[in-house]
CHARMM internal coordinates of N, CA and C (Angstrom, degrees):
IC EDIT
DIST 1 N 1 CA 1.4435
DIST 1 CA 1 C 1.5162
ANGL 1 N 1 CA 1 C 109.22
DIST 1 C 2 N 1.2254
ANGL 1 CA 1 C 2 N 123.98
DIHE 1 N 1 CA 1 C 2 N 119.88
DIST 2 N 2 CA 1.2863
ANGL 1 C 2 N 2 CA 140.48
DIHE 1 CA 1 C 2 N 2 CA 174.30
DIST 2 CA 2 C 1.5507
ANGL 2 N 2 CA 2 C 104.61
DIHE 1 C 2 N 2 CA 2 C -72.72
DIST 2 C 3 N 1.6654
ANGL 2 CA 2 C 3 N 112.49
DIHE 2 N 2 CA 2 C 3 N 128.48
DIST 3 N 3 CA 1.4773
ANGL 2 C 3 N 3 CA 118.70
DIHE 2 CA 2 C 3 N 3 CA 173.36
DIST 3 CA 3 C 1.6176
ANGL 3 N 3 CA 3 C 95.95
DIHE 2 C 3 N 3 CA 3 C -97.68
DIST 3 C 4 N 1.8405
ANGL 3 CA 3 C 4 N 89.70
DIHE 3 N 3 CA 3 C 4 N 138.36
DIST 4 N 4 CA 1.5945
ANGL 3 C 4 N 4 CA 112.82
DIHE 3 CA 3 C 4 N 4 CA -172.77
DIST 4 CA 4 C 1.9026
ANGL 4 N 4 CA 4 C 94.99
DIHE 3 C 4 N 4 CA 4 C -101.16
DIST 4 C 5 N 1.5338
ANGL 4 CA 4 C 5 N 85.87
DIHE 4 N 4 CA 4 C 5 N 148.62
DIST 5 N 5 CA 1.4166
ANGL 4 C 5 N 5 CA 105.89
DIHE 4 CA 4 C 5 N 5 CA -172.05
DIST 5 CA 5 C 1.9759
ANGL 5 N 5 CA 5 C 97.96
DIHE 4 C 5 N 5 CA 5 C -106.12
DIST 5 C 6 N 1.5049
ANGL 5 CA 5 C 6 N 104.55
DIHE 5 N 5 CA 5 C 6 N 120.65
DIST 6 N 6 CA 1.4356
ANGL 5 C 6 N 6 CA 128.92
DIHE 5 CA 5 C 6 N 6 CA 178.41
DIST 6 CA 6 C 1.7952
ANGL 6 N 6 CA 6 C 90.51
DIHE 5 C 6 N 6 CA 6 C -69.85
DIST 6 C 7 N 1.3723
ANGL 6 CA 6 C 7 N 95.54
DIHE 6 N 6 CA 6 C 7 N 126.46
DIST 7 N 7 CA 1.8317
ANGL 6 C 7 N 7 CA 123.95
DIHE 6 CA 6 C 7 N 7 CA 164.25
DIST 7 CA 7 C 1.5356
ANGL 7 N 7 CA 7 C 95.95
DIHE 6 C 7 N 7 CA 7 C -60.74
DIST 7 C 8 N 1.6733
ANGL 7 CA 7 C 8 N 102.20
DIHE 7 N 7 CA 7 C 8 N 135.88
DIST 8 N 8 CA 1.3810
ANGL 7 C 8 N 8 CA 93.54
DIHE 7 CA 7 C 8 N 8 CA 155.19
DIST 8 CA 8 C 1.6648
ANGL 8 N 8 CA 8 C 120.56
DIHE 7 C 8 N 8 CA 8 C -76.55
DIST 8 C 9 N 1.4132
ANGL 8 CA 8 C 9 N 106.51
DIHE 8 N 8 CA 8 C 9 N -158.58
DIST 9 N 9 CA 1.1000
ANGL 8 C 9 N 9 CA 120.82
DIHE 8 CA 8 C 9 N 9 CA -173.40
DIST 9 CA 9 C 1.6796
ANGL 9 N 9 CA 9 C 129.82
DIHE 8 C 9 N 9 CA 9 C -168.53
DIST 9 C 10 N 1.2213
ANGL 9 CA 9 C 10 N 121.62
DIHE 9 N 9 CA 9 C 10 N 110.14
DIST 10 N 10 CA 1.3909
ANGL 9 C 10 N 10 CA 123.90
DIHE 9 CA 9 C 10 N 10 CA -150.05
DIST 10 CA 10 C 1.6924
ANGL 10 N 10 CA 10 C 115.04
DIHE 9 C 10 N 10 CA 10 C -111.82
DIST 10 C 11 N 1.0212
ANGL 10 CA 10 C 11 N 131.88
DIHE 10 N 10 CA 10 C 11 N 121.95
DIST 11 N 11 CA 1.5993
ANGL 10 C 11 N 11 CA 135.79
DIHE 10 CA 10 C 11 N 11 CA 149.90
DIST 11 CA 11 C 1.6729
ANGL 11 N 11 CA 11 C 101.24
DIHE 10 C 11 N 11 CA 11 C -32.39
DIST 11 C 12 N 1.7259
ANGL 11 CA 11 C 12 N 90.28
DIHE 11 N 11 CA 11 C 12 N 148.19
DIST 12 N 12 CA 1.4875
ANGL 11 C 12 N 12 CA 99.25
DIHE 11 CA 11 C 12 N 12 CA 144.32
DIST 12 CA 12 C 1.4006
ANGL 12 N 12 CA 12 C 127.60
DIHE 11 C 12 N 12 CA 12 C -33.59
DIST 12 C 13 N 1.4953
ANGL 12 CA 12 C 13 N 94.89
DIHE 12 N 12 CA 12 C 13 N -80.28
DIST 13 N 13 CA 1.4610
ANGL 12 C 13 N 13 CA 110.18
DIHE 12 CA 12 C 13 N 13 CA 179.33
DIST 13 CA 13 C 1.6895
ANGL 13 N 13 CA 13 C 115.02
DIHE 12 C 13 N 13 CA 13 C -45.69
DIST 13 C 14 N 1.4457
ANGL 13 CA 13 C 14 N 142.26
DIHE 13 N 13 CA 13 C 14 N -62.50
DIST 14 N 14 CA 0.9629
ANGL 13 C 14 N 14 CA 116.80
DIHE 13 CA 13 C 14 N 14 CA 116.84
DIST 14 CA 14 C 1.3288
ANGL 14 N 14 CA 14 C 140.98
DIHE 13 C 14 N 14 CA 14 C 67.75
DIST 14 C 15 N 1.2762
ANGL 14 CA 14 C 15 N 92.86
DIHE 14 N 14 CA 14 C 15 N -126.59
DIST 15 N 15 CA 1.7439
ANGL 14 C 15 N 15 CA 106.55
DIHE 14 CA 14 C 15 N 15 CA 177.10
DIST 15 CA 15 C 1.4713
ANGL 15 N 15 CA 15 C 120.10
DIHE 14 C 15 N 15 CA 15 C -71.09
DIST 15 C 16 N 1.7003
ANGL 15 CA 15 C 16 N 91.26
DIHE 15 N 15 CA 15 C 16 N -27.68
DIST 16 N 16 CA 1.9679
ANGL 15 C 16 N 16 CA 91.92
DIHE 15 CA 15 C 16 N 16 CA 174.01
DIST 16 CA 16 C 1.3162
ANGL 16 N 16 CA 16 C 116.12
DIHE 15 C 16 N 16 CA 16 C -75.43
DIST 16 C 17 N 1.4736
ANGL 16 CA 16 C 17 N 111.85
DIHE 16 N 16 CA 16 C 17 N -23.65
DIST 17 N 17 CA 1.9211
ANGL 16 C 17 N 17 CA 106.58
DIHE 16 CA 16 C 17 N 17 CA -178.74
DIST 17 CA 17 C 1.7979
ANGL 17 N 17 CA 17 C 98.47
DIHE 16 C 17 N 17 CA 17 C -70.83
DIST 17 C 18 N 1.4356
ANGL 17 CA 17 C 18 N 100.11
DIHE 17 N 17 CA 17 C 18 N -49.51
DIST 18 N 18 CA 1.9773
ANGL 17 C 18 N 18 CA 93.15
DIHE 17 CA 17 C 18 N 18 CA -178.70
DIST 18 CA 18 C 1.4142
ANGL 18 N 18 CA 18 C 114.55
DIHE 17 C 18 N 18 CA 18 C -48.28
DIST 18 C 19 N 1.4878
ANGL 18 CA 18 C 19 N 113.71
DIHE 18 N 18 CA 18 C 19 N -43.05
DIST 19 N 19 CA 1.4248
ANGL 18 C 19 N 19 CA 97.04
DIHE 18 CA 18 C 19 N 19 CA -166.71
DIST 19 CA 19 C 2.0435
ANGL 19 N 19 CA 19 C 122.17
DIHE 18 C 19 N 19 CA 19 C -109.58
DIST 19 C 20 N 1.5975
ANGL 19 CA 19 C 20 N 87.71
DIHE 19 N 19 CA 19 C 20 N 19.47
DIST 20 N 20 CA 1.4621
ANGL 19 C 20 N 20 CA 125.46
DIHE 19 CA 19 C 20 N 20 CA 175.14
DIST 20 CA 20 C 1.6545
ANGL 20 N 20 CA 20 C 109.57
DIHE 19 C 20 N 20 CA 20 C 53.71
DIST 20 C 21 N 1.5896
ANGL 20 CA 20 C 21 N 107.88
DIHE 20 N 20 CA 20 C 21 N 55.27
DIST 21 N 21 CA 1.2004
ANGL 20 C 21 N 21 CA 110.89
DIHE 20 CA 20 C 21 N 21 CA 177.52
DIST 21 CA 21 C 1.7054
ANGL 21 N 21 CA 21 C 107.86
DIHE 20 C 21 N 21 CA 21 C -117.80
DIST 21 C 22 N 1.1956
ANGL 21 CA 21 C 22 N 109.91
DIHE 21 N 21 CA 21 C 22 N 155.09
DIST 22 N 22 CA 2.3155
ANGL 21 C 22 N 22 CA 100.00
DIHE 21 CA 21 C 22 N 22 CA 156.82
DIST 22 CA 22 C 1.1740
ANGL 22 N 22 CA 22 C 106.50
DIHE 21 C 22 N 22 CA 22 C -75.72
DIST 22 C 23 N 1.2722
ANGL 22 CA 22 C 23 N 77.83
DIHE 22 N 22 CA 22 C 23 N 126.54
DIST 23 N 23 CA 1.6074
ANGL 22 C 23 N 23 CA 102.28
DIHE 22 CA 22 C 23 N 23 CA 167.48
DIST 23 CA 23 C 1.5372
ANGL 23 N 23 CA 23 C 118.41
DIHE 22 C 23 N 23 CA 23 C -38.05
DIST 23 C 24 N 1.1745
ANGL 23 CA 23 C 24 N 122.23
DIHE 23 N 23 CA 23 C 24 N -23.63
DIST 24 N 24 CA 1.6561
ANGL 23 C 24 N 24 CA 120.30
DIHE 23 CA 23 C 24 N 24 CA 159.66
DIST 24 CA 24 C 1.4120
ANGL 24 N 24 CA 24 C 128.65
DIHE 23 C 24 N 24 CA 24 C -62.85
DIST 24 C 25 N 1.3264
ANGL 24 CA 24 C 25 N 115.97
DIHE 24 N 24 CA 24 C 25 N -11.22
DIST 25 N 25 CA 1.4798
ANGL 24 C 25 N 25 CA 129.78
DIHE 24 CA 24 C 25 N 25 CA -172.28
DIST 25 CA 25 C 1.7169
ANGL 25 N 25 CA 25 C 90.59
DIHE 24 C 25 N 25 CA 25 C -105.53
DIST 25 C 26 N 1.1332
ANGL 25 CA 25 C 26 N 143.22
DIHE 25 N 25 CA 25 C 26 N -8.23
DIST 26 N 26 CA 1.3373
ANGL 25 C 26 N 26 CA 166.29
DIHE 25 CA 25 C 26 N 26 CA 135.84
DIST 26 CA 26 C 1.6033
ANGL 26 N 26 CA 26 C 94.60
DIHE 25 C 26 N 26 CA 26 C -32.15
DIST 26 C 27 N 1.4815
ANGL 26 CA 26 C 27 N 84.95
DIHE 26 N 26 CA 26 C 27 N -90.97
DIST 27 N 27 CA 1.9261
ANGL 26 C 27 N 27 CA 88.49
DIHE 26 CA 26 C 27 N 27 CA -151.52
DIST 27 CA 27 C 1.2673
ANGL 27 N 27 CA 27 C 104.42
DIHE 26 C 27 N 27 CA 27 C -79.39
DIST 27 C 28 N 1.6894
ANGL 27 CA 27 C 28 N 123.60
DIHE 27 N 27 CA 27 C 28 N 8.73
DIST 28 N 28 CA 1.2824
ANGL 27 C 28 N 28 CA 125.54
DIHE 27 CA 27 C 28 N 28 CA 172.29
DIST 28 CA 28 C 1.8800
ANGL 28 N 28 CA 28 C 104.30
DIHE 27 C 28 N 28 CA 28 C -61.07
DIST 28 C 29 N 1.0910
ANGL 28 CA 28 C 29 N 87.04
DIHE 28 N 28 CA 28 C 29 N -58.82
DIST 29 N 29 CA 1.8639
ANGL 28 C 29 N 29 CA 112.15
DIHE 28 CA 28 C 29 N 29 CA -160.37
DIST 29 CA 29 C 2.0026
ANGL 29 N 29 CA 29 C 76.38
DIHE 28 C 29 N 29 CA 29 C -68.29
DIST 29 C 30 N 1.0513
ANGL 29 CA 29 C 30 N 146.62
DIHE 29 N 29 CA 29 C 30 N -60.34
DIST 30 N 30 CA 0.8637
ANGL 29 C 30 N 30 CA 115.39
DIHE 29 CA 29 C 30 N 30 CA -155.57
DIST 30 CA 30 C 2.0059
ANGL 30 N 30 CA 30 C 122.96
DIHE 29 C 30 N 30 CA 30 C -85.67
DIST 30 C 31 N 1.4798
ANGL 30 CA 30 C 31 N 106.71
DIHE 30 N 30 CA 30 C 31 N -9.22
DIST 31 N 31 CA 1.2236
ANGL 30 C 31 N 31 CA 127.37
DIHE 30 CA 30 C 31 N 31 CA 145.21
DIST 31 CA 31 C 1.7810
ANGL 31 N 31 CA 31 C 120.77
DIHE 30 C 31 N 31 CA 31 C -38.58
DIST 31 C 32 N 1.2727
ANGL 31 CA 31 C 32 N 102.20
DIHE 31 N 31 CA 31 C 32 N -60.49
DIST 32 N 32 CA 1.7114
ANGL 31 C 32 N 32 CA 104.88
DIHE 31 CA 31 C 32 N 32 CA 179.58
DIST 32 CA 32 C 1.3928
ANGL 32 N 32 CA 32 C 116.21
DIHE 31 C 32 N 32 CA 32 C -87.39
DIST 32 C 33 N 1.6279
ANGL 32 CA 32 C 33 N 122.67
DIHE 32 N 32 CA 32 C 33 N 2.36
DIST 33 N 33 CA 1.2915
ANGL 32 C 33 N 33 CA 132.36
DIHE 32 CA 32 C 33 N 33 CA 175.61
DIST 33 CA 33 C 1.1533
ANGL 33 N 33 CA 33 C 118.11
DIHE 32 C 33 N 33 CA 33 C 91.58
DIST 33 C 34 N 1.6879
ANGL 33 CA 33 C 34 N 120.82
DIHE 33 N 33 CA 33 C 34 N 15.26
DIST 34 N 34 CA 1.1756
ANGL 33 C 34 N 34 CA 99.99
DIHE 33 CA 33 C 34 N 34 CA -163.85
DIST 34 CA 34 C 1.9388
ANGL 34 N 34 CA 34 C 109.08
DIHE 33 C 34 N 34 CA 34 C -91.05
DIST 34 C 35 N 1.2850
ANGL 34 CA 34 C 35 N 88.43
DIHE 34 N 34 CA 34 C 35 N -12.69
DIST 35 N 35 CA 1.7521
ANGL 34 C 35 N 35 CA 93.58
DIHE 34 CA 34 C 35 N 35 CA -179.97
DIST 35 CA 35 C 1.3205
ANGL 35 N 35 CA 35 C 90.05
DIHE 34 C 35 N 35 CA 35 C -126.87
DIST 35 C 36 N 1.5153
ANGL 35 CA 35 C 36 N 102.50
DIHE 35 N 35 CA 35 C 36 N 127.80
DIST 36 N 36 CA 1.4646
ANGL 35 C 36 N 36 CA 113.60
DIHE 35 CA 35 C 36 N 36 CA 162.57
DIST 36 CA 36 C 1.2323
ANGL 36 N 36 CA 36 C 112.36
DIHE 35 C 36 N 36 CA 36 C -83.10
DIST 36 C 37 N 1.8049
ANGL 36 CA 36 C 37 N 89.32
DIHE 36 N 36 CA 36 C 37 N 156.21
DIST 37 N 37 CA 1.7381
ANGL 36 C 37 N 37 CA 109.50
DIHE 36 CA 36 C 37 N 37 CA -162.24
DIST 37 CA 37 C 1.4546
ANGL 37 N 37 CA 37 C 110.84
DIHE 36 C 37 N 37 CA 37 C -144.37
DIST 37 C 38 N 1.1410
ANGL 37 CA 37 C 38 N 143.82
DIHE 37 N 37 CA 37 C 38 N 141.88
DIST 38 N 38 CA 1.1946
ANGL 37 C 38 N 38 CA 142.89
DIHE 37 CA 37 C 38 N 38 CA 151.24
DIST 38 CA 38 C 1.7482
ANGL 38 N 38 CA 38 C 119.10
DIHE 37 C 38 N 38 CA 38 C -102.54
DIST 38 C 39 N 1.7267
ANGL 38 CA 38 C 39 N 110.54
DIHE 38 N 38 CA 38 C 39 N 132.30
DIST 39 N 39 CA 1.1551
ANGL 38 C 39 N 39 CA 126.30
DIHE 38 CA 38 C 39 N 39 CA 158.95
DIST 39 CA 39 C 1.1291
ANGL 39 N 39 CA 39 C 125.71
DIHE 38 C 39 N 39 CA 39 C -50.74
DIST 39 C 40 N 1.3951
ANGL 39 CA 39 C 40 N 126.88
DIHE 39 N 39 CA 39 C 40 N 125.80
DIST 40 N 40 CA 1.4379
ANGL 39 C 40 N 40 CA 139.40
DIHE 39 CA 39 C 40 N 40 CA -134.41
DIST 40 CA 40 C 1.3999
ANGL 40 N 40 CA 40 C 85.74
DIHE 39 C 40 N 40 CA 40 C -169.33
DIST 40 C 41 N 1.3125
ANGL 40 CA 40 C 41 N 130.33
DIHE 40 N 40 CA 40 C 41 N 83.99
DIST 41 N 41 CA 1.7603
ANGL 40 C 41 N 41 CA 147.18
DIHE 40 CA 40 C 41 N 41 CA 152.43
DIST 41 CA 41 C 1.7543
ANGL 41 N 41 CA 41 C 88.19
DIHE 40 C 41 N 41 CA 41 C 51.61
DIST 41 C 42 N 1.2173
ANGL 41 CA 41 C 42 N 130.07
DIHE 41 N 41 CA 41 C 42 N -136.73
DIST 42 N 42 CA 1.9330
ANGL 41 C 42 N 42 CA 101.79
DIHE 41 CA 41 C 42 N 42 CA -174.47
DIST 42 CA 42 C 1.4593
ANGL 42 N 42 CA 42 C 113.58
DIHE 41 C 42 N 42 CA 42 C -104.21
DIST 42 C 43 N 0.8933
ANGL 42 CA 42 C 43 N 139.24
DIHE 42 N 42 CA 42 C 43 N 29.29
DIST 43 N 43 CA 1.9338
ANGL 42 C 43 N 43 CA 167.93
DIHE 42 CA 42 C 43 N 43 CA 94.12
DIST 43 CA 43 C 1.5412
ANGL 43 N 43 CA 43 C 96.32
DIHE 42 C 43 N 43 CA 43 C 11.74
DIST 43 C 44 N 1.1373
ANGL 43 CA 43 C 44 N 117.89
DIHE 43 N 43 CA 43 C 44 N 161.91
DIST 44 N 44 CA 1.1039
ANGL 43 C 44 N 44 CA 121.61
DIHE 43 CA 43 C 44 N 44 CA 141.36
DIST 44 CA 44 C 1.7863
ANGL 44 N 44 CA 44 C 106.12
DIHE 43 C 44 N 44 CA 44 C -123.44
DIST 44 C 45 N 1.3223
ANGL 44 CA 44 C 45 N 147.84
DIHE 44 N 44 CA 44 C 45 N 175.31
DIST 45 N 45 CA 1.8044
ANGL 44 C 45 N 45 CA 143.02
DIHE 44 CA 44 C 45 N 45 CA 148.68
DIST 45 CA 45 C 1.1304
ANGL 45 N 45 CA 45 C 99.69
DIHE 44 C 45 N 45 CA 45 C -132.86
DIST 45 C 46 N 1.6162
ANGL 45 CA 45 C 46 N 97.38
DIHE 45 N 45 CA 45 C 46 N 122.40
DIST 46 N 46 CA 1.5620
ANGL 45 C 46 N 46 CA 104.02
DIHE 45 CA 45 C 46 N 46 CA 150.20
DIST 46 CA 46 C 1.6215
ANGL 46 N 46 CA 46 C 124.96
DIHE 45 C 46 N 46 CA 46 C -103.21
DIST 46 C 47 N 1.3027
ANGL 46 CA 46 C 47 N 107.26
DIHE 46 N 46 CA 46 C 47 N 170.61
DIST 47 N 47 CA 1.3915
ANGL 46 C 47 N 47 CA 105.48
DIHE 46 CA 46 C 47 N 47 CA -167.81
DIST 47 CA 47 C 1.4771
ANGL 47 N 47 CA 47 C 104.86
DIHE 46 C 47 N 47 CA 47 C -127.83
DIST 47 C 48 N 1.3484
ANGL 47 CA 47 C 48 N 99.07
DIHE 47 N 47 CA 47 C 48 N 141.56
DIST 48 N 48 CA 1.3023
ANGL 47 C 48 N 48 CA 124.17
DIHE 47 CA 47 C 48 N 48 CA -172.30
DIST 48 CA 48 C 1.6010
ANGL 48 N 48 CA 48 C 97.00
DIHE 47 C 48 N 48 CA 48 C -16.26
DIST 48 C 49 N 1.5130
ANGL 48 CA 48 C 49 N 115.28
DIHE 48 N 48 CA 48 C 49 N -86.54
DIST 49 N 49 CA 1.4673
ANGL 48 C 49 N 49 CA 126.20
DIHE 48 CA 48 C 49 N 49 CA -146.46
DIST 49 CA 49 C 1.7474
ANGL 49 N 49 CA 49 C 93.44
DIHE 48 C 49 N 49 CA 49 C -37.39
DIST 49 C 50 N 1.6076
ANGL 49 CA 49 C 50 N 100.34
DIHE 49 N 49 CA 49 C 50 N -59.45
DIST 50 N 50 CA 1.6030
ANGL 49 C 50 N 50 CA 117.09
DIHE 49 CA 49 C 50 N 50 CA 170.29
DIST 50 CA 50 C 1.1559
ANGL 50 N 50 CA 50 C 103.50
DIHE 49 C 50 N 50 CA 50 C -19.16
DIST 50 C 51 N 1.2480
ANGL 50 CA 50 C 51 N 142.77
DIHE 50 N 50 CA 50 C 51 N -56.18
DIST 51 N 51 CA 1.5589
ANGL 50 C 51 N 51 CA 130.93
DIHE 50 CA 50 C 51 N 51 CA -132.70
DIST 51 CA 51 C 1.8410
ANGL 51 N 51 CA 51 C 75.08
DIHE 50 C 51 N 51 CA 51 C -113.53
DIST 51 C 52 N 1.3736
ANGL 51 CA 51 C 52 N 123.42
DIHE 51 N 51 CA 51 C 52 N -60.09
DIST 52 N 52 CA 1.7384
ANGL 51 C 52 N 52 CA 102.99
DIHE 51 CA 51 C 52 N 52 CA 170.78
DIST 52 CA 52 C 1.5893
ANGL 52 N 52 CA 52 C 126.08
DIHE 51 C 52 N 52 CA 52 C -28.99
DIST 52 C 53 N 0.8151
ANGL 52 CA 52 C 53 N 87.62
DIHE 52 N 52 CA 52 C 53 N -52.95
DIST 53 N 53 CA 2.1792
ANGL 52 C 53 N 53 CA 95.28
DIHE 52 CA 52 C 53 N 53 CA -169.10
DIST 53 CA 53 C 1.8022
ANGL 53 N 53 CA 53 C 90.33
DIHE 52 C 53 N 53 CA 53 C -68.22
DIST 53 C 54 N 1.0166
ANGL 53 CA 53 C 54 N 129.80
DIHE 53 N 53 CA 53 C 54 N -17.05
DIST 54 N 54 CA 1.7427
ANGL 53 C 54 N 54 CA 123.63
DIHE 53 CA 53 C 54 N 54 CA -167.62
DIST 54 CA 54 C 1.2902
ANGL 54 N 54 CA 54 C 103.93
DIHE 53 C 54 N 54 CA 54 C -90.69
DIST 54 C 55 N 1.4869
ANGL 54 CA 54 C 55 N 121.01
DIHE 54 N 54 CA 54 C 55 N -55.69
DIST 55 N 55 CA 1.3457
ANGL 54 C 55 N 55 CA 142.81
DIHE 54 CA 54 C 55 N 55 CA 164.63
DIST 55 CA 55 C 1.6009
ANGL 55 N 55 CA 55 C 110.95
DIHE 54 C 55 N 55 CA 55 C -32.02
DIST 55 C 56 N 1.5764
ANGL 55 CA 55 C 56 N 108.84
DIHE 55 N 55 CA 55 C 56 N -49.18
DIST 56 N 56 CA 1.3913
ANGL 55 C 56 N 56 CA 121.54
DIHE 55 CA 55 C 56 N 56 CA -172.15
DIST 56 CA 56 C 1.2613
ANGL 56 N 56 CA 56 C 100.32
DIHE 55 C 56 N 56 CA 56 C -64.16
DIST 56 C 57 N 1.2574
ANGL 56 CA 56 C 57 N 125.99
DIHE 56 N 56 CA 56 C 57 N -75.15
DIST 57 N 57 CA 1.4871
ANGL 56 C 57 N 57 CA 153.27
DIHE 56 CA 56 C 57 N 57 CA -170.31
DIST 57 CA 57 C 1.7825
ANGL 57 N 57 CA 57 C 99.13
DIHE 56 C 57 N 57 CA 57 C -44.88
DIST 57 C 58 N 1.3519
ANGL 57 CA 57 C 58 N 124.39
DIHE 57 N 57 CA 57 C 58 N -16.91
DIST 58 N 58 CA 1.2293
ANGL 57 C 58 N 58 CA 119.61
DIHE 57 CA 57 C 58 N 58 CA -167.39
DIST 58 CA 58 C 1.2259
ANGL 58 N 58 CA 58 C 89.80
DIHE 57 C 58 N 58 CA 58 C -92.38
DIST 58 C 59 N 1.5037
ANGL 58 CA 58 C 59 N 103.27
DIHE 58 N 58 CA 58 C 59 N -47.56
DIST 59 N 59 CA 2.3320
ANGL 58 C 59 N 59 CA 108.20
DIHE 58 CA 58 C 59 N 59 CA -164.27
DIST 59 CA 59 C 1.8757
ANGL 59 N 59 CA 59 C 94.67
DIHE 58 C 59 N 59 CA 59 C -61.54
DIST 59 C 60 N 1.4942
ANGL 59 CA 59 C 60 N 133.63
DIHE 59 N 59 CA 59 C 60 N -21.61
DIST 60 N 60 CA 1.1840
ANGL 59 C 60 N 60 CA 128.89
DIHE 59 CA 59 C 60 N 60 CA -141.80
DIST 60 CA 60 C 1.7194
ANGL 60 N 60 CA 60 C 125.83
DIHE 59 C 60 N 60 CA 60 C 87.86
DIST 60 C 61 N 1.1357
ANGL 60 CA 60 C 61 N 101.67
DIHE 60 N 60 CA 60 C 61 N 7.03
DIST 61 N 61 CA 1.2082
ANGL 60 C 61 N 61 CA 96.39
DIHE 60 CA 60 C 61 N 61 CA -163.77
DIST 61 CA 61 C 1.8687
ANGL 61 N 61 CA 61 C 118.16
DIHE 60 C 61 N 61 CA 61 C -73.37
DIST 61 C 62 N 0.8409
ANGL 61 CA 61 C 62 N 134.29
DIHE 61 N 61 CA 61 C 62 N 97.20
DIST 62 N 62 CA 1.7815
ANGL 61 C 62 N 62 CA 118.72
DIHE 61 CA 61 C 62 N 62 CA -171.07
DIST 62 CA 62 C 1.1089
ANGL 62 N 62 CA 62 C 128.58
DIHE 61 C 62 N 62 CA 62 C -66.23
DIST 62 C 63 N 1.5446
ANGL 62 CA 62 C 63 N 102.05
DIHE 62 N 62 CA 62 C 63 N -6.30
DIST 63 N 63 CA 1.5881
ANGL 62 C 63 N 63 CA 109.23
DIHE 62 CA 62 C 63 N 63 CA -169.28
DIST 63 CA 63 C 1.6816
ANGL 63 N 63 CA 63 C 111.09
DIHE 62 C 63 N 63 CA 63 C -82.15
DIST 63 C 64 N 1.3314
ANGL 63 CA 63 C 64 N 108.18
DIHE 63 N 63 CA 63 C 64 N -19.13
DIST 64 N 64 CA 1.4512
ANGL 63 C 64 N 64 CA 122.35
DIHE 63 CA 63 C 64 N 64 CA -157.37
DIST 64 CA 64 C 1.2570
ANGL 64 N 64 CA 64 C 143.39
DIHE 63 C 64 N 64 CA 64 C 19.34
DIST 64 C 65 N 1.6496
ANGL 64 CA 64 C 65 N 75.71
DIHE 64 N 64 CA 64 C 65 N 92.12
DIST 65 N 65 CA 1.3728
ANGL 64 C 65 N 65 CA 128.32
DIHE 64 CA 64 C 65 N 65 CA -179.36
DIST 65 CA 65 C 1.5390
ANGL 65 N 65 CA 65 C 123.70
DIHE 64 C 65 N 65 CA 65 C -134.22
DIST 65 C 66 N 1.5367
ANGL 65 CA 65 C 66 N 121.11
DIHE 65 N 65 CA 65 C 66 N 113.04
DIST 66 N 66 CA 1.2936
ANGL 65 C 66 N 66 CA 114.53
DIHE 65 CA 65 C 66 N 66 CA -162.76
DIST 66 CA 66 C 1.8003
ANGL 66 N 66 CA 66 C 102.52
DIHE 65 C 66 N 66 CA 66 C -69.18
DIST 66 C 67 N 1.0518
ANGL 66 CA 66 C 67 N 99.45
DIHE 66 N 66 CA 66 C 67 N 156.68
DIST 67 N 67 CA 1.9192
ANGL 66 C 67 N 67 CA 90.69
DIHE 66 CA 66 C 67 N 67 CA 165.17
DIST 67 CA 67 C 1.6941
ANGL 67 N 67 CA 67 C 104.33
DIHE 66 C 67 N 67 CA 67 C -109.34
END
COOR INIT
IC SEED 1 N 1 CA 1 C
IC BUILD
């Protein structure tokens, strides 16, 4: 039996200090769908792959895959 590795999972606040944005440019992209998000009590979390495929989609990439 192969042990499975748990996705992280990031706050607003969060993901905007890692990728040195406001947190409004956050829940912007995830407002128009472009980064998926799940509701988390009044939070939003995104998850890793989530924040990969967004990252991608920003460079152009179609394959989605961040570089």
């Amino acid at each position: 039996m192969s042990a499975r590795q748990l996705e992280a999972y990031y706050t607003t606040r969060e993901l905007a200090d890692m990728l040195h944005v406001h947190p409004e440019t956050i829940r912007r992209a995830a407002r128009r769908g472009d980064l998926r998000s799940v509701r988390f009590g009044h939070d939003r979390r995104y998850s890793e792959s989530a924040v990969k495929e967004w990252l991608a989609h920003l460079n152009g990439d179609t394959t989605g895959r961040a570089a």
